[in-house]
ROFISE-984110 format. One record per residue: z, x negated, y of N, C-alpha, C in turn. Coordinates in steps of 0.2 Angstrom, whole numbers, plus 2048, in hexadecimal, padded with zeros to 3 digits. Layout:
// residues N
ZXYZXYZXY ...
END
This chain:
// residues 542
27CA1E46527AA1A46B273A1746B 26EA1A470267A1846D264A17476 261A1347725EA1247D258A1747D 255A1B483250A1F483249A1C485 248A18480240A1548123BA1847B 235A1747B22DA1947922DA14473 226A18472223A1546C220A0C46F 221A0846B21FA01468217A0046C 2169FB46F2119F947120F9F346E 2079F046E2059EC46B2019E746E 1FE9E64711F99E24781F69E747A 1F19E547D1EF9E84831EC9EE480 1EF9F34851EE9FC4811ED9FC478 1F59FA4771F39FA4701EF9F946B 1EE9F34701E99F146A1DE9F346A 1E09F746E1D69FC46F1D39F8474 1D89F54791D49F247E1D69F4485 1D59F14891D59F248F1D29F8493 1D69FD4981D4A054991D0A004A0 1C9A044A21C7A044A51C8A074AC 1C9A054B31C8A0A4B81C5A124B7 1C8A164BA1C9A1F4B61C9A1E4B0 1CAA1C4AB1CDA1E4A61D5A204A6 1D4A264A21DCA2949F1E0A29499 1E4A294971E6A294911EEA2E492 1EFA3048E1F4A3648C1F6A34484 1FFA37485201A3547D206A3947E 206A3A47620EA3E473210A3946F 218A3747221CA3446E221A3746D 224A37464229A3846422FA3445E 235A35461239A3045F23DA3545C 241A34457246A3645324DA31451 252A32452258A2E45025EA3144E 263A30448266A3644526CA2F445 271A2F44B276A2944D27CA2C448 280A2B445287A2A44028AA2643D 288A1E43C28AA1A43A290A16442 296A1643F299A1444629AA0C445 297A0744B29CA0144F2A0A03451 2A49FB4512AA9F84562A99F2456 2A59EF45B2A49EA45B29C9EA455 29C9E34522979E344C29B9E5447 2A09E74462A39E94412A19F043E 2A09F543929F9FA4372A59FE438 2A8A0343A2B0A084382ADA0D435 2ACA0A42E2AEA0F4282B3A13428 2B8A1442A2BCA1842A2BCA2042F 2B6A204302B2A244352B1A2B431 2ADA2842B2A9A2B4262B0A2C420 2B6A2841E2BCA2A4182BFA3041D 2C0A304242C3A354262BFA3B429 2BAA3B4282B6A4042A2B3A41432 2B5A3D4362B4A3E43B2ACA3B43F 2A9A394392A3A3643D29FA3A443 29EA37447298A3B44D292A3A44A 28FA4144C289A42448284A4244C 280A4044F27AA41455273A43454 270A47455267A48455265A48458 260A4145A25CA42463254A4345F 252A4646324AA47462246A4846B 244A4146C242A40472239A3F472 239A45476230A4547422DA4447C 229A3F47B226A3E48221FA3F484 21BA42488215A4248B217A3A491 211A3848E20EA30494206A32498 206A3249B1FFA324A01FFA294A3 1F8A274A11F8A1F4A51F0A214A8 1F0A214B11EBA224B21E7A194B5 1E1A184B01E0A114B31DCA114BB 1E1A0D4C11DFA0D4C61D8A094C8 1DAA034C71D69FB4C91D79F64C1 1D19F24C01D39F04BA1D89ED4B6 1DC9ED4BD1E19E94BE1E89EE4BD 1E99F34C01ED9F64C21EDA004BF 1F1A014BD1F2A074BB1F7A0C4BE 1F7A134BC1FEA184BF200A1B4BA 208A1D4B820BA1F4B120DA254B4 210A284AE215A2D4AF217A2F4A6 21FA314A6221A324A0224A394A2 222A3B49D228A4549E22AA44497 231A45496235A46491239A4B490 239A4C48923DA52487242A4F483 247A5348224EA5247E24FA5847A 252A55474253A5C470259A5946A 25EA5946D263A56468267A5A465 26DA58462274A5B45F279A5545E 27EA5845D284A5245D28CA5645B 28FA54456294A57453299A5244E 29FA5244F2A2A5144C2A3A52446 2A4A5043E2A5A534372A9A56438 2AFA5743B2B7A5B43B2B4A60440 2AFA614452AFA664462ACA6A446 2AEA7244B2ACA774462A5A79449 2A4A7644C29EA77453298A72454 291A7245228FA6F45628AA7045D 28AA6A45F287A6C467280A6B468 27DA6E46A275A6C46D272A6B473 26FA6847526BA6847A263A66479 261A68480259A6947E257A69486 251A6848824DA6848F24BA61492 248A64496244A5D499248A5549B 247A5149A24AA4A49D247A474A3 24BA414A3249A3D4AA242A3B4AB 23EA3D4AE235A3E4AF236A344B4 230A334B0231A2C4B622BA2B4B7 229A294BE221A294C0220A224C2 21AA1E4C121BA154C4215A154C3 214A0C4C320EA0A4C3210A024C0 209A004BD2099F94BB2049F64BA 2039F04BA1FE9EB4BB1FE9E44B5 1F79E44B21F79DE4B01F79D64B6 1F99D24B11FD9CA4B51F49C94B8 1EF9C84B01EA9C44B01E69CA4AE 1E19C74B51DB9CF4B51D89CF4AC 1D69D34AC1D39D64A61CD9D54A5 1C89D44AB1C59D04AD1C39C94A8 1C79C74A91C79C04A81C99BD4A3 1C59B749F1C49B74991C89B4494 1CE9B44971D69B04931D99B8491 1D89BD4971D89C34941DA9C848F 1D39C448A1D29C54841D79C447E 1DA9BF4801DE9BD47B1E59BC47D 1E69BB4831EE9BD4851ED9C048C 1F49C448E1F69C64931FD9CA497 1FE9CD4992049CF49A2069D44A1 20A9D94A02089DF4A420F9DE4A7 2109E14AE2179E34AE2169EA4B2 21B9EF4B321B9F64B42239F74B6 2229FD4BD2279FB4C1226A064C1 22CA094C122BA124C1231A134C5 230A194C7236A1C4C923AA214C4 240A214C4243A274BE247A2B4C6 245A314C1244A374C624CA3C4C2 250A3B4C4256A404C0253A494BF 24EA4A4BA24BA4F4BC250A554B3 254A504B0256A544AC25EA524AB 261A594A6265A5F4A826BA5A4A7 272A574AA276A504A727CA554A5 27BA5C4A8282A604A6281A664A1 27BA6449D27CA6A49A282A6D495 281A74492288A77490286A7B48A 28BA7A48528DA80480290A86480 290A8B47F294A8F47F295A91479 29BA8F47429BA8F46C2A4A9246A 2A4A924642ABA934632ADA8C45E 2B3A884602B4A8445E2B7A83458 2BBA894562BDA8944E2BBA9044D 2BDA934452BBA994442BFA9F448 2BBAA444A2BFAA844C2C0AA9454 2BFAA24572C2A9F45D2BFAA4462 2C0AA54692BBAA746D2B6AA1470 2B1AA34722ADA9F4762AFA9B479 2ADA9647B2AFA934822A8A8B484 2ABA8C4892A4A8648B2A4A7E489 2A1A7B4852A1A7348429BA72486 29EA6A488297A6648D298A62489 292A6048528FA5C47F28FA55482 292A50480291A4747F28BA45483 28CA4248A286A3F48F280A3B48A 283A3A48427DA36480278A3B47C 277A4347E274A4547C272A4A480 273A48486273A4D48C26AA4C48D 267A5148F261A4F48F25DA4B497 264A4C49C263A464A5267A414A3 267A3D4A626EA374A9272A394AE 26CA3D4B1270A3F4B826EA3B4BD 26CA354BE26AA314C3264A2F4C6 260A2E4CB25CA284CC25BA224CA 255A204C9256A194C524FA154C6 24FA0F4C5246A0D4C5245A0A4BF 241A0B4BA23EA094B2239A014B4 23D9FC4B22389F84B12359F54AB 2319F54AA22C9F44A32299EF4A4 2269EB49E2239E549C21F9E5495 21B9E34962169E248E2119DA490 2119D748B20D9D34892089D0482 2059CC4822039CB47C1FE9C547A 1FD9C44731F99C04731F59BD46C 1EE9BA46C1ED9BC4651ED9B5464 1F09B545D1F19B245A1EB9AE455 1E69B24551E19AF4511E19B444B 1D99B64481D89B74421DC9C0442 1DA9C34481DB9C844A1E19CB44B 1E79C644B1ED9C844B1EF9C8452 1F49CF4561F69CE45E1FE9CD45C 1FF9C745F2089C84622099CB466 20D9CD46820F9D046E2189D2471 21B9D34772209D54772219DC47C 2259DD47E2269E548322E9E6481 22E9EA4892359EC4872359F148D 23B9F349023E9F84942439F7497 2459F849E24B9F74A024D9FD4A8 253A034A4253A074A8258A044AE 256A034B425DA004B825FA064BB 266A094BB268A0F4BE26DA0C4C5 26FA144CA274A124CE279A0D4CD 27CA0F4C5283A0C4C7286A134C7 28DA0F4C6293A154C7296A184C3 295A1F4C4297A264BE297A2A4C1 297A324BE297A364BF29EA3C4C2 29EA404C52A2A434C92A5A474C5 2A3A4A4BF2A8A4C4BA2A9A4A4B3 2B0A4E4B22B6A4C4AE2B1A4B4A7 2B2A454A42B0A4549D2B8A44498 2B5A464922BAA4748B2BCA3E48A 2BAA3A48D2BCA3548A2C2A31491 2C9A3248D2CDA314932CFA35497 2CBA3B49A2CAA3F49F2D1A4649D 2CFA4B49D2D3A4F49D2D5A52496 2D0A544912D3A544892D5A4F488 2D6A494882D9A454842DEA42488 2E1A4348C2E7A424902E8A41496 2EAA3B4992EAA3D4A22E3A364A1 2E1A384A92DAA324AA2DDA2B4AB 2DBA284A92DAA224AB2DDA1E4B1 2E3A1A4B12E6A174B62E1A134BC 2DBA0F4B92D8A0F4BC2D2A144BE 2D2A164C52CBA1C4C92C6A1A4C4 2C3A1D4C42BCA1E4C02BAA1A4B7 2C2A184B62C0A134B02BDA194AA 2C0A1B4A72BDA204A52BDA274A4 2BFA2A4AB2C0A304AA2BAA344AD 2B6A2F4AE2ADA314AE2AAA2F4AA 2A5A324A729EA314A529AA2B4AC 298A234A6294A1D4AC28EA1F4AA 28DA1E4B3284A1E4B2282A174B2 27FA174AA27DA0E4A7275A114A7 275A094A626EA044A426CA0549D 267A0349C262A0649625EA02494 25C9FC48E2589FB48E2549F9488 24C9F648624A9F647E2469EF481 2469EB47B2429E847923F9E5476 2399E64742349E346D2329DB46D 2319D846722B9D64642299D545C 2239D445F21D9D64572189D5457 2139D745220D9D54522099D9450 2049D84501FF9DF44C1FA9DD448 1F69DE4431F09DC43F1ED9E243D 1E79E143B1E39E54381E49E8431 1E39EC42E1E49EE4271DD9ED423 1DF9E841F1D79E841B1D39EE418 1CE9EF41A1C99F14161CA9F9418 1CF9FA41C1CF9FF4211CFA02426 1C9A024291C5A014301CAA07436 1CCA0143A1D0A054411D9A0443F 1D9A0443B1E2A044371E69FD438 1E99FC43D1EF9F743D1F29F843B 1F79F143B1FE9F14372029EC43D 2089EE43C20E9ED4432149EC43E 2189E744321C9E34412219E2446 2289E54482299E444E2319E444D 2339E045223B9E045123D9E2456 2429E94572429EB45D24D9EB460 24C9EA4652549EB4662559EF46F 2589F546E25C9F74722609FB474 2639FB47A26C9FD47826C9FD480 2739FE483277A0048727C9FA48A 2799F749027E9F14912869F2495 28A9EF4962929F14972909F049E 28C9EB4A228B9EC4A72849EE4AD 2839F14B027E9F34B527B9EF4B8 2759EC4BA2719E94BE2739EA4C3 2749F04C52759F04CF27D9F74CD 2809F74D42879FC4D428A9FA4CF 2929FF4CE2999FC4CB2969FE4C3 29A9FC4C02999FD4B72A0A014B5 2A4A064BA2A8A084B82A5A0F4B2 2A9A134B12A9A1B4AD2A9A194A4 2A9A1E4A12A9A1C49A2A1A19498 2A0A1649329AA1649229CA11489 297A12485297A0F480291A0947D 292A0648128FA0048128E9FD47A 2859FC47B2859F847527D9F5472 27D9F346C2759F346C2739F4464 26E9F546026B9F24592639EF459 2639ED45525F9EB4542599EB44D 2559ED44D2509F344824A9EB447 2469EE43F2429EB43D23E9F143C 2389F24402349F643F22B9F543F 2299F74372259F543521F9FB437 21A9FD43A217A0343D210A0243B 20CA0743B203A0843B201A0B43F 1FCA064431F7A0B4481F0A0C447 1EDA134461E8A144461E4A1744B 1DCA1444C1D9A124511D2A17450 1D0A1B4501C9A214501C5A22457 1C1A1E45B1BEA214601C4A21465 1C5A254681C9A2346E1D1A2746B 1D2A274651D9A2C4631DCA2645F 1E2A264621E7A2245D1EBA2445B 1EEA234541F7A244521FAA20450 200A20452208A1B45220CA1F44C 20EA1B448213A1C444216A17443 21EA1743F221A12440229A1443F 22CA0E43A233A11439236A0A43A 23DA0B43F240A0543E248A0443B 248A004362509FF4332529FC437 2599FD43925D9F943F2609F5439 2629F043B2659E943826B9E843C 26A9E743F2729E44462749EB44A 27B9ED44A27D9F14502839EF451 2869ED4592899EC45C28C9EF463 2929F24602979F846729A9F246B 2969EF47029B9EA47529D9EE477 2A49EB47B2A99EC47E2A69F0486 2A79F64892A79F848E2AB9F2494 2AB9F449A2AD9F14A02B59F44A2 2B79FA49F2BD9FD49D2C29FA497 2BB9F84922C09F448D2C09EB48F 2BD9EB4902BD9E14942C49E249A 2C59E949E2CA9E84A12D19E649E 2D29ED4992D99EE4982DA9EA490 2D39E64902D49E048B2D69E1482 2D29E94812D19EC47A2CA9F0479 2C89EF4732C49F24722C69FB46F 2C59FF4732C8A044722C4A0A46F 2BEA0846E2B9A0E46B2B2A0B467 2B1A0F4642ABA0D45F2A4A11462 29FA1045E298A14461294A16458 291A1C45B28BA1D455285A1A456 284A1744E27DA1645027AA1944B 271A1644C26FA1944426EA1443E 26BA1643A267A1143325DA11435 25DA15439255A16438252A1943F 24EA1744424AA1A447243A1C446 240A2144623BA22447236A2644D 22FA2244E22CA22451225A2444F 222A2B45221AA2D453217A2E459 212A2C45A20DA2F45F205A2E45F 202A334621FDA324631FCA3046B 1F4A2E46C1F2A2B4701EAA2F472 1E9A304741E2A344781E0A2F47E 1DAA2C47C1D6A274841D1A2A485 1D1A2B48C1C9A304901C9A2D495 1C1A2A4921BDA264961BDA2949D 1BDA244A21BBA274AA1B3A274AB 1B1A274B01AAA254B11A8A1E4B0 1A3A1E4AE19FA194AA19DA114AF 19EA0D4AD19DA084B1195A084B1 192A034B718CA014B61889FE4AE 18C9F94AB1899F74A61899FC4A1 18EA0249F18FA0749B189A0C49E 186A0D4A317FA134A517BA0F4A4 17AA074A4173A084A5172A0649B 178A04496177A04493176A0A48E 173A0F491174A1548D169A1748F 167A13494162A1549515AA0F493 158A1348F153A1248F14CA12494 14BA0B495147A0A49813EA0B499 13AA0949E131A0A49E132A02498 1339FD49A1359F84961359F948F 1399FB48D13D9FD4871389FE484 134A06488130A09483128A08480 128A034851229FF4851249FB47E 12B9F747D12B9F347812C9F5473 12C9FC47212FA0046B12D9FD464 1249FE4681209FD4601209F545F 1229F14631249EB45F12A9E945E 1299ED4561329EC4521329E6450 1389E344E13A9DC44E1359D5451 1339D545612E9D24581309C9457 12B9C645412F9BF45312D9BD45A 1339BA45E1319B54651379B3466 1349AB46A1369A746B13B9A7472 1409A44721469A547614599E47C 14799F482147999488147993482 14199048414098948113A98847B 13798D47913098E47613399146F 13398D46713699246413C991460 14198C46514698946414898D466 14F99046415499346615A98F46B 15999247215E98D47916498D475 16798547316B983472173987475 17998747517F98A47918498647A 18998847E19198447D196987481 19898F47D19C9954801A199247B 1A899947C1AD99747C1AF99C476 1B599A4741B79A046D1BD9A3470 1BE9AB46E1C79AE4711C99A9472 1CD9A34701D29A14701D0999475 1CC99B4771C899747C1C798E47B 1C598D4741C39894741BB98846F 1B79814741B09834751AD98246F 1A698746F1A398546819B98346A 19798346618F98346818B986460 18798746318298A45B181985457 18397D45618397A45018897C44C 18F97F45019498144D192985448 18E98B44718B98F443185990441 18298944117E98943C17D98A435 17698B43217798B42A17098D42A 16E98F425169991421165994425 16999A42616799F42B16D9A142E 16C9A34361719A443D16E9AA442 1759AE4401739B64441769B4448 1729B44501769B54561749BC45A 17A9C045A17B9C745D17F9C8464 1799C846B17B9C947117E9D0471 1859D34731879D947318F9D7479 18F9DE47C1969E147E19A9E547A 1A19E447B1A59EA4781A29F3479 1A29F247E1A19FC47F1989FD47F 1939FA47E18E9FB47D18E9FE475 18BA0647918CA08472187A0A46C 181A0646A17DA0346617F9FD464 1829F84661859F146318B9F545F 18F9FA4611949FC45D191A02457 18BA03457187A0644F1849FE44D 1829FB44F1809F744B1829F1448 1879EF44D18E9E74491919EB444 1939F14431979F143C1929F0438 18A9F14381869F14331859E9433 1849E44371849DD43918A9D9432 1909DF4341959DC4311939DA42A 1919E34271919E241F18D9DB41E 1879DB4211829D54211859D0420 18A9CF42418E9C74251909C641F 1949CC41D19B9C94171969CB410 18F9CD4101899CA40B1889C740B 1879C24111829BC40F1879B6410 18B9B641418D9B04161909AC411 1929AD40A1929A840318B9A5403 1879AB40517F9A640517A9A3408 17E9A340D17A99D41217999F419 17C9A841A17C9A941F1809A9426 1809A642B1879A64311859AA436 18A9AC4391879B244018E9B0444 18B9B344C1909B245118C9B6457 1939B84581909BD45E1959BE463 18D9BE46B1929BB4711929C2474 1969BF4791979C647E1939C6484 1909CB48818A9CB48C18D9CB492 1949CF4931969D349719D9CF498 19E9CB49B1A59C749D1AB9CB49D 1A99CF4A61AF9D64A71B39D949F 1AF9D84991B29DD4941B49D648E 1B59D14901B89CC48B1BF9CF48A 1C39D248D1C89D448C1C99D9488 1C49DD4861C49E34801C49E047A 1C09DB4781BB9D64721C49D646D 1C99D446E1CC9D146B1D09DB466 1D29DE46A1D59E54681CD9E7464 1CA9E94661C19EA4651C19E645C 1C09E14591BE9DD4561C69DF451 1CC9E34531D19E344E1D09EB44C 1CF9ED4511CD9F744F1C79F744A 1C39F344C1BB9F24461BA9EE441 1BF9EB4401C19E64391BC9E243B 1B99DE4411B29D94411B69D4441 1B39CC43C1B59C84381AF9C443C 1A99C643E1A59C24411A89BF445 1A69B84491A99B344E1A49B7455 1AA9B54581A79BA4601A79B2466 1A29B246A1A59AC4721A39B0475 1A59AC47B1A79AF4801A49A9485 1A39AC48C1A49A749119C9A7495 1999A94931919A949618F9B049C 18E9AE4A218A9B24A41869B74A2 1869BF4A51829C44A41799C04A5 17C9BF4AA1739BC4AD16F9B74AA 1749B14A91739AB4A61709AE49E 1739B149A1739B349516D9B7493 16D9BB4971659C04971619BC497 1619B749E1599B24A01589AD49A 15D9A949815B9A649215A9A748C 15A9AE48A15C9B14841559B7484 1529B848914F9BD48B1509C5489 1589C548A15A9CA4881589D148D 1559D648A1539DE4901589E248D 15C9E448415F9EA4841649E447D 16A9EB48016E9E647A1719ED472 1729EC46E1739E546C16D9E046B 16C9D846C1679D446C1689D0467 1629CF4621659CC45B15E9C645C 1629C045A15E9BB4561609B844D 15A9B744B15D9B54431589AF445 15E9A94431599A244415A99E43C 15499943C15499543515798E437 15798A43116098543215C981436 15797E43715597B44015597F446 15998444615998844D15498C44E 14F98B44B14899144D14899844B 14599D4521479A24531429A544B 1449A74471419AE44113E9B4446 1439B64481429BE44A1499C0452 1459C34531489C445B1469CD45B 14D9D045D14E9D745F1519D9464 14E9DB4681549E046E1549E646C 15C9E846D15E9F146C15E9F4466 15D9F94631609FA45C15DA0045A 159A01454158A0845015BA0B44B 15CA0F44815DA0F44315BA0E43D 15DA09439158A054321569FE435 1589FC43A1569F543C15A9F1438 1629F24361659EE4321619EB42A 15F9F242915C9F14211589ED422 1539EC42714C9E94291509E0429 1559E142D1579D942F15B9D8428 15C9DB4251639D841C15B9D6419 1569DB41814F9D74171499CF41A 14D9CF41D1499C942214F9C3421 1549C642415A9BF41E1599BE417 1589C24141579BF40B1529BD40C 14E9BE40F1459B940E1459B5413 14A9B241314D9AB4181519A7414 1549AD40F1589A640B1569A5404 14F9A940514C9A83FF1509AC3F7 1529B23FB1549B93F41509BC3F3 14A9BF3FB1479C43F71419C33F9 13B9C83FA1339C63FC1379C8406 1319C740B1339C940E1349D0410 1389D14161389D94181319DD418 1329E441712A9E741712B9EA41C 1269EE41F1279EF42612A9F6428 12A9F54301319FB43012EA01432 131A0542F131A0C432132A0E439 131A1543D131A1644213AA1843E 140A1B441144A21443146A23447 149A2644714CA2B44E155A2644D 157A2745515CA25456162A26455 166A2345216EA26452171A28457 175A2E454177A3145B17EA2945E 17EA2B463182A2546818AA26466 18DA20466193A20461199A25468 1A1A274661A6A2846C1A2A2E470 1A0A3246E19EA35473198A3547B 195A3047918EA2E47E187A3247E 187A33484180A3948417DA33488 175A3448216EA3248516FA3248B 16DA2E49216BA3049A165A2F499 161A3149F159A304A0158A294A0 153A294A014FA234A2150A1E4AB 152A1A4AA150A164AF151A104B2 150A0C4B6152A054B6157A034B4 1569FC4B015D9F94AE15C9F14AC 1619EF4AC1639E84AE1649E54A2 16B9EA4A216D9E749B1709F0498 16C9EF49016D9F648E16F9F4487 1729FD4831739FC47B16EA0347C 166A00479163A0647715DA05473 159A09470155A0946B151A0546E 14CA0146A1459FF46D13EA0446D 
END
């Protein structure tokens, strides 16, 4: 008895960030469950297994998912499923298979809180509404011999491994999440298939005609019922140390088979039930590819009583479950067309080129060569100011998530940090681009960055008093606030040049010597050079 839901979610697009307008994402998930161990109630019947008759079930349910992002807010789904089971009694001499396409469900769904918007980042919550399309097979058949010798004859394998339900139905979905701090996401999700109701129009083996006359009462179970379905999670995620991209998940998950339906009668057979799995999982995160892995030990299972057993007031039949589920997939994200801030940050400006030959140029920021004071905000939206982070020496680094120069040169930022920061140095880096505070928190778990991030400042506001023209924008200030050294955009070797100019700040080395020309790093995810032309805010060489 195992509900037909997916792989484990984790906030927002597990964990990578929020998908963009035309952005697409495609996945292969696949689940595996090997059901034998029988309930009666929470009880075990061992005597299942002394007598030989345990039920033995293999489902292998492999999913393709399509999410196309519509509006920032709103997206379109689709799931195609495949089945590929068996199911057989010990004592018999036969087993059964099925295999083909499943119930295909198409929907849509939407975040509560735009993404947008700077709470975004740290909590939110989806709901998702699909149509289940009866588009696989509820009657498939064997054609086997049932003992040695026997002639053929046709069997129709147990509706719990049949690859349709047979019905129409709507799939409602829900995820949410939130960070905890110190780059850890909670979150919850679950599934809930609501069906017609009812049963189906023929004879099934339980009560039905192999096992004696039907049922006194119409439809109690001399049909297979068409029931409800549903899962649901929570858990948490964290980064895995010292292994750039690699999470760890933690999730308790429960679902099962209710005795009664949401809408229509709850008559026909069904075997009602649920368990409950502790399932510990790793996701790995590479440019725009993800994988899910993940096994769950079930702890609790529970055959509640059918709407046939509640009537005639016995519990009359047991259910298989398993010891162990397993869960893989991968995930593929294809970017759509590039927002404005993504194009212009890719071009190199008349500006730019002008300022090339002045590498690290020391200047002074709004207000002569005091560094303008701040009072932005942290994930978890409480306020900070640059005394917060003061020290000896103080890296502040203007960047966005997707600008892709800030994402070659913060990991280099990083090593910087966790070297000096026992000696005297603090860094803190804001975000330029508001629209994308919602990535910063998934963003900052996939790259292991330990740097402190705010949030909360205008694109414009930021540029004008910061005299920001390309990002990423770096200032290294001394413990009165005064500007050292000022850089917009990024070279290759500039890091070494600035881990030079901090030791000769904190007094470890002589100063920096001067910088060499180089050529640029190729652009990180896939990004091609565009030409030249105006622009407002960029991630490009100087």
């Amino acid at each position: 008895m195992i509900s037909r839901s997916g792989l484990e979610s984790n906030g927002a697009e597990g964990g990578s960030g929020y998908l963009k307008p035309g952005d697409w994402t495609s996945t292969v998930g696949i689940r595996h469950v090997y059901s034998h161990v029988h309930f009666s109630g929470p009880t075990e019947n061992f005597s299942r297994a002394q007598l030989g008759t345990e039920v033995q079930s293999k489902t292998n349910i492999d999913d393709l998912m399509f999410t196309y992002q519509l509006t920032p807010r709103y997206s379109l789904t689709a799931t195609i499923p495949f089945v590929y089971a068996s199911r057989r009694q010990q004592a018999q001499y036969a087993t059964l298979h099925t295999s083909g396409l499943g119930d295909i469900t198409i929907g849509a769904q939407g975040w509560v809180r735009s993404p947008r918007s700077e709470k975004a980042g740290f909590n939110n919550a989806q709901i998702g509404l699909s149509l289940l399309i009866p588009s696989g097979n509820d009657r498939q058949n064997n054609v086997v011999a049932t003992s040695y010798g026997a002639t053929p004859t046709t069997q129709y394998p147990d509706y719990s491994v049949q690859p349709g339900a047979g019905t129409w139905g709507m799939l409602m979905s829900w995820q949410a999440f939130q960070s905890l701090g110190g780059s850890t996401i909670g979150f919850v999700d679950g599934t809930y298939l609501m069906s017609q109701g009812g049963y189906h129009n023929f004879w099934t083996s339980h009560g039905g005609t192999s096992n004696g006359p039907p049922s006194a009462t119409p439809g109690m179970t001399q049909f297979d019922a068409i029931q409800d379905q549903y899962m649901v999670e929570v858990g948490a995620s964290h980064p895995a140390p010292k292994i750039k991209g690699l999470g760890l998940t933690l999730t308790l998950r429960a679902e099962g088979v209710p005795a009664h339906n949401l809408i229509g009668n709850d008559l026909g057979f069904r075997r009602p039930g649920f368990g409950v799995a502790l399932t510990p999982g790793v996701i790995y995160t590479r440019g725009h590819n993800m994988l899910q892995f993940s096994v769950g030990k079930v702890l609790i299972r529970d055959r509640t009583k059918s709407v046939a057993e509640e009537v005639n007031g016995a519990h009359e039949g047991d259910a298989a479950f398993a010891n162990y589920v397993w869960m893989a997939g991968y995930t593929l994200r294809m970017p759509g067309r590039k927002s404005a801030e993504e194009e212009l940050s890719l071009r190199p400006s008349n500006k730019a080129s002008k300022a090339a030959a002045a590498v690290l140029t020391p200047g002074p920021a709004a207000g002569g060569d005091t560094f303008k004071p701040f009072t932005l905000k942290t994930l978890d939206g409480k306020k900070a100011t640059l005394k917060d982070f003061a020290n000896k020496v103080t890296l502040v680094n203007f960047f966005f998530p997707r600008c892709p120069y800030c994402n070659v040169e913060l990991p280099e930022i990083q090593k910087i940090y966790d070297k000096y920061k026992d000696k005297g140095l603090s860094a803190v880096w804001i975000n330029i681009v508001p629209e994308e505070t919602g990535l910063i928190a998934g963003w900052q778990m996939v790259k292991n960055f330990t740097v402190p991030v705010l949030i909360g400042g205008t694109q414009a506001a930021l540029q004008r008093d910061y005299r920001i023209e390309s990002t990423p924008a770096t200032y290294l200030l001394d413990e009165n606030g005064r500007v050292l050294m000022h850089q917009d955009g990024y070279q290759k070797g500039d890091e070494k040049t600035l881990e030079a100019k901090i030791e000769a700040a904190l007094n470890l080395t002589p100063a920096a010597p001067p910088v060499t020309t180089a050529s640029l790093p190729d652009c990180p995810d896939g990004y091609v050079r565009a030409t030249a032309g105006p622009q407002i805010l960029e991630g490009r060489p100087r």
